[in-house]
C-alpha positions in Angstrom: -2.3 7.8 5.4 -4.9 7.1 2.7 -7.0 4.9 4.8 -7.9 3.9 8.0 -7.9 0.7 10.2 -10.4 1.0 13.2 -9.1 -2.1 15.1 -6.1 -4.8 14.9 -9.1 -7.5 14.1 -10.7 -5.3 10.9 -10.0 -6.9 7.3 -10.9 -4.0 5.9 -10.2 -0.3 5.6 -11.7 2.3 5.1 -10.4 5.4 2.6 -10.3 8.7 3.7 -10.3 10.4 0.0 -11.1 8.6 -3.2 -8.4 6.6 -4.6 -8.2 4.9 -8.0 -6.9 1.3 -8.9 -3.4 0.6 -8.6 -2.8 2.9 -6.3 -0.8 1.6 -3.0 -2.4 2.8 -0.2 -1.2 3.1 3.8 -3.9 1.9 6.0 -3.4 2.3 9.9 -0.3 3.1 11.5 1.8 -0.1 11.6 3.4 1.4 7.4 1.1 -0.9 5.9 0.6 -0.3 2.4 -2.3 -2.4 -0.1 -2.3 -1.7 -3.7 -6.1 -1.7 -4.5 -7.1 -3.3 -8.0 -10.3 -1.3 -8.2 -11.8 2.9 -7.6 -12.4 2.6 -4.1 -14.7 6.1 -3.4 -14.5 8.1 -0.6 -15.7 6.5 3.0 -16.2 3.1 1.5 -14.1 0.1 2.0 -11.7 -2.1 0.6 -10.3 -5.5 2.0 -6.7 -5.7 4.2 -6.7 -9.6 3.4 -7.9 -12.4 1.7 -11.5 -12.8 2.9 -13.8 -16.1 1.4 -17.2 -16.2 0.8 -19.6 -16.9 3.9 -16.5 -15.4 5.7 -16.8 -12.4 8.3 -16.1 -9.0 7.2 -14.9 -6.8 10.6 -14.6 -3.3 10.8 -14.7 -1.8 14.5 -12.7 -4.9 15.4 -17.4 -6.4 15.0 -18.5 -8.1 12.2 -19.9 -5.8 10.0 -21.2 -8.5 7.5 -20.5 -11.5 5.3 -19.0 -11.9 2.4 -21.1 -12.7 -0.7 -18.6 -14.0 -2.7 -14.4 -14.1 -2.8 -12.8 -10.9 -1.7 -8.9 -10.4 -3.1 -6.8 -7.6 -0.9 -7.1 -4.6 -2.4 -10.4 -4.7 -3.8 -13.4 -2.6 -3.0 -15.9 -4.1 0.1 -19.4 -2.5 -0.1 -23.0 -4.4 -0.9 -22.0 -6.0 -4.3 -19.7 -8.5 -2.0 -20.9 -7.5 1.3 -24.5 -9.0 2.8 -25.1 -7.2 5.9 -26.0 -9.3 9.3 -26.9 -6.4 11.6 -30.6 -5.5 12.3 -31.8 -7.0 9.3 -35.1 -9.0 10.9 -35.3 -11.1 7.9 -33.0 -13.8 9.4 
């Protein structure tokens, strides 16, 4: 396993070495396999699923964020596509 999928809810995983695009990677234990379309570096994310903009982005089975624009599986979630809702005390 490549990745790892904190909670059933989560739309995104999170790699546990640094993988490059096209690679398929597993992502929890139910043989799930993605095939990411972009470098996805160590400890950063990338998404299980569809996600839209304005949509929720969950890791920890929480919502971690929204997204900032479209999100295809496979590609890379971090704060190019990812606008952070926690603690922010500027909305």
């Amino acid at each position: 396993m490549r990745a790892i999928v904190m909670k059933p809810a989560d739309n995104v995983a999170t790699v546990v070495e640094a993988v490059e695009a096209g690679d398929s990677v597993a992502a929890g234990g139910d043989g799930i396999a993605i095939r990411v379309v972009e470098k996805i570096p160590f400890g950063h994310k990338f998404a299980l699923r569809a996600i839209a903009k304005g949509q929720p982005v969950v890791k920890y089975g929480e919502t971690i964020g929204l997204a900032t624009r479209d999100i295809l599986p496979g590609q890379h979630v971090h704060v190019h596509n990812l606008e952070s809702c926690r603690g922010r005390g500027d909305k």
